[in-house]
Every structure is written in C-alpha cells, then in structure tokens.
C-alpha positions, 0 to 999 in steps of 0.5 A: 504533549507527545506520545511518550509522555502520555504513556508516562502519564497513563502508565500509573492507570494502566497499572491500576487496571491490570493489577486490579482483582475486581476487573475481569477482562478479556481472556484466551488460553491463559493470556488475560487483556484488560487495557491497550493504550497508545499516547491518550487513546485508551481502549479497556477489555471488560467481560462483565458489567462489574467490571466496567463499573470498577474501571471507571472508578479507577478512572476517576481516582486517577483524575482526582489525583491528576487534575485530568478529566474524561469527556464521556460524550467521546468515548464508545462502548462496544459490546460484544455477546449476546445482542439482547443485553445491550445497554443503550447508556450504561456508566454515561456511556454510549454503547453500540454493537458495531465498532467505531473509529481507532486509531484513524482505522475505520473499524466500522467496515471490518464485516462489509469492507467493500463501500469503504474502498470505493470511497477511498477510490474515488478520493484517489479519482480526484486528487490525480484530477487535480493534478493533471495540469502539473508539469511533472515527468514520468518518474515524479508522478510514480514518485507522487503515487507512492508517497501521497497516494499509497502512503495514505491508504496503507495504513488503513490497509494494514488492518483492514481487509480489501478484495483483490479487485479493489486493489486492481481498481486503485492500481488502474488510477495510479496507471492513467495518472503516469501515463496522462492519457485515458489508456494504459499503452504497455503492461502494467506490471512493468510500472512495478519493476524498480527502474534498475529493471526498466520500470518505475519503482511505483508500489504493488499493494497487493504484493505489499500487503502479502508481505505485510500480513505474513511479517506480521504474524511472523514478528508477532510479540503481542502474547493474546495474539499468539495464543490466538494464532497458535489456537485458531490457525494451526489447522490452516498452516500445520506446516508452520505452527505446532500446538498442544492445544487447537481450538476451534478454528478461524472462520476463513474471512476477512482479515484471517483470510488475508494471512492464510493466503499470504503463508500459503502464496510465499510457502510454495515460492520460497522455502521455510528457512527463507521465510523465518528470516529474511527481512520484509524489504528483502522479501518484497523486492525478491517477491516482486522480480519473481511475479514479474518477468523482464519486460520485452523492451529489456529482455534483448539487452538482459546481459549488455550494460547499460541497465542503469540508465534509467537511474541515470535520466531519472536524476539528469537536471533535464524537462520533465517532459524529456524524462517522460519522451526518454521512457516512452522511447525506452519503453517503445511506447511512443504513439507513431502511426505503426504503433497505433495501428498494431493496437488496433487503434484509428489511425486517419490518413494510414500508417504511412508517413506523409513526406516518405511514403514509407510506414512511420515508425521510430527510427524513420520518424527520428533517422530517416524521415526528411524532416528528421534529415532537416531537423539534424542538419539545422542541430548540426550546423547550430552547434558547429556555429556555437563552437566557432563563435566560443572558440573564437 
C-alpha cells in the first residue's frame, strides 16, 4: 500500500484523537499536538496516563470497524517527566526514557551523537574499500560519493546533530577515495567547487547542512514548531524573530545549536532581504563559491575561455583513466619528480630525469624529454601512415 492510501486509511483515527476531549496531548503557547503520522507510522502525544488509556480504546474501535490489527511487542513508549513514574509495561506497552528508531532516524544518540558517526564512518571506510578495484575515473568516483555516499547519510543528517570534526572525517574518506592514493595531493576544497569552476561538484556537508537547517527554520509551517521557535529563540536571533511572549530560552546544544549558528554564519555574509527569499539550491551554490576561493590552477586563466573544459572531458566517450590523467594534469597534480620533491616527499635517484639530465617536470616529461621526442615522432608518423592508407 502506498504512503497516500495509509494516510487515507488512518485519516478517520486521527481525527478521532484530535477531536477527542478525554486525550490531552502535548501543548505549547497555545498550540495543542496529539498525533503525527506518516504512511503507517504513527506517533501520539499523551500528557497523562488517562490519556493514553483513551487513545487506545479508540485504537481499538478503529480495528474493530476495519479488520486492522496492532502488534504492541512493535510499538515504544517513550516517557518524558519525572523519571520515578515510569512504568515498565503500561496498556501492553513497553515504555522506556530514551527514544528508539522513527522513521529510520536513529533518535536514540540524539543526547551523545558522537559513537553513531563513527559508525557511520567506518561503514563509509568499507564500502569505498570495495570499491577501489573499479576502473572508474575521476569524475565518476565524485559522482558515486554523492549519490550513494552522501545521499544515505544526509537523511540521517537532517536531523540528527554531527560535530564539525566528524564531517571533516567523512570529507577525508570521500577524499582518498577520488584520489586513489593513501594522500590528498591538492587542497580539498577544490573538490567542492563544480567543475565549471576547476572542481569535482563533490558535496559540502558542512555547507549543506547550514543551508538545511537555516531553510528549515526559514520554511517552517508546522505550527507548535513555530511557537517553539518564536518562544525559545528569539533571545538567540532578536534580529530575525519578533515575539510578544519569550519563554525561557533553548539551551545552546545540540541540534538547536546547529540552527543558531547556521542564521548567525549566513546573517553576516549576506543580507536579511537575501535570505528571506532566496532558494535553498541557490544559496548552497553562492555559499559554496564565497567560502571557497578560485583554486591556483585556475586563477591565471580566470578572465580567458575555456572554462568549461572540464565539463567537456567530463561527458567525452573517452577511458576513464584519461578523464582522471586530464585532471590531474589540469590540476597540476601529476607525481613528476619536481612535484614530489616540493612535497617534501622521498624521491630515489633525485629530481632529475634520467635520459636529460634536467629537472622532470611536466612539460619536459611530455615536450622536451627524448622519450617525449620519440614518443611523438612514433604518433606523428602513425597517423601520417593512417592517413595515406584511408586516402588511398
């Protein structure tokens, strides 16, 4: 059954528990919740133990009159309050303190989120291992970073609170996997630039995640979430929210913290008028080409054409492995002796070439050296051959 039929199907309980006057749910300002629901994942806001009595017996009047059933060793109750009161089996349901699993977000490392990304980490660790041996180029491993990597985590970010470092320590695997080697050769942040601007287009989920939780408290319809935000932030953004009636307010933690910092890093980049409506697409990309400036390789040729050239060898019918040996030599990333050397980096026999006698670098690995030399008097008189013979 799809999502819209379940709605259609739970629609009449739902409404039965919203227009009941015996359950009191959860209440803020004067915003009353008592039920959340998507597809057949329901989720009831009881404030007291009457409450949840009633909810079931409506629960149960709706199966009678359906055929549906519930299976209660599934469901979870979580109590929040005073810790004393808390019943081990109450209605046939197990309750506990501590939240469990909805909607595939783990909610259970909402207070210490920490030993969830390292497990995410090491996951991220072990899939690219399997993938090393894949003859894919450059581009394709970004490509594969964003749509099987990040894609799976985001959704789990978009909720969850992650410290800046585990970001970095997700950005670092995304890294050594591009590059194939156990080192970073260039600056990372280049990766992050689309590859109209000499990058990869490979995701900032740090910059996403700004972007995210700022359009999420921007866009906010839910109307208990914003009564919350109008109670519990305003002394955070004064600037931003205006409120008759301020509660106490948010303790700076958490995912809380991720939104007041998002509004204060975007509020002293670009103006309010800006951010009330610019598009959350939109403001990634502008986000993303402030932080980052013009990598070296590019900023000499800044004003000539060109620029879409990596566009270009990114859809060329060509080896991988020329795509990735293009960047590389785009970037000036390719491991010639001089290269290694500025890196401070063990370079047997010294940065000479072996045939010229003269520092190998790229252009006399390619132009000048006597294998070069060879090397294209061989393609030269190859093609001059192919030519007669298909003129002929």
């Amino acid at each position: 059954m799809s999502s819209l039929l379940f709605c259609l199907y739970l629609e009449p309980l739902c409404l039965s528990v919203i227009r009941s006057e015996h359950v009191k749910g959860y209440t803020m300002g004067n915003v009353e919740v008592k039920v959340l629901a998507y597809a057949d994942d329901v989720a009831f806001f009881c404030q007291d133990k009457t409450s949840i009595s009633k909810v079931l017996d409506l629960c149960k009047i709706f199966c009678d009159a359906t055929g549906a059933s519930i299976n209660k060793n599934k469901c979870l109750g979580i109590w929040y309050g005073q810790r004393g009161d808390v019943p081990v089996f109450f209605e046939g349901i197990h309750w506990t303190c501590s939240p469990g699993r909805y909607l595939g977000a783990p909610l259970d490392h909402m207070e210490k989120s920490s030993p969830y990304w390292e497990g995410v980490i090491e996951d991220l660790k072990e899939r690219t291992r399997k993938w090393r041996g894949r003859n894919m180029s450059i581009f394709t491993r970004a490509s594969a970073c964003n749509i099987f990597l990040t894609a799976k985590l985001w959704y789990v970010l978009q909720v969850l609170y992650c410290a800046r470092h585990n970001i970095q320590k997700m950005h670092r695997v995304f890294a050594l996997f591009i590059w194939q080697c156990a080192g970073e050769p260039m600056r990372r942040d280049n990766l992050f630039l689309r590859p109209l601007k000499g990058g990869l287009g490979l995701s900032h989920l740090f910059l996403r995640q700004l972007v995210s939780r700022f359009i999420f408290m921007r866009d906010q319809r839910h109307p208990l979430l914003q009564v919350m935000f109008q109670m519990k932030l305003t002394s955070h953004m004064p600037e931003f929210y205006v409120s008759s009636v301020i509660g106490s307010p948010a303790k700076m933690v958490g995912f809380v913290k991720e939104v007041v910092a998002a509004f204060r890093f975007l509020s002293v980049r670009y103006s309010l008028e800006y951010l009330a409506t610019v598009k959350r697409r939109t403001l990634y990309r502008h986000l993303l080409e402030s932080v980052f400036p013009v990598p070296l390789y590019r900023s000499l040729y800044e004003n000539g054409p060109g620029k879409d050239v990596l566009c270009r060898v990114k859809k060329m019918r060509i080896p991988p492995t020329a795509k990735s040996f293009f960047f590389r030599l785009h970037s000036g990333t390719l491991p010639v002796k001089t290269w290694l050397w500025e890196r401070g980096l063990p370079v047997p026999g010294g940065v000479n070439c072996p045939l010229c006698k003269v520092p190998e670098t790229v252009e006399q690995s390619f132009l000048y050296c006597w294998d070069a030399v060879f090397l294209w008097d061989v393609l030269k008189r190859y093609f001059e051959e192919r030519i007669s013979h298909n003129t002929l």
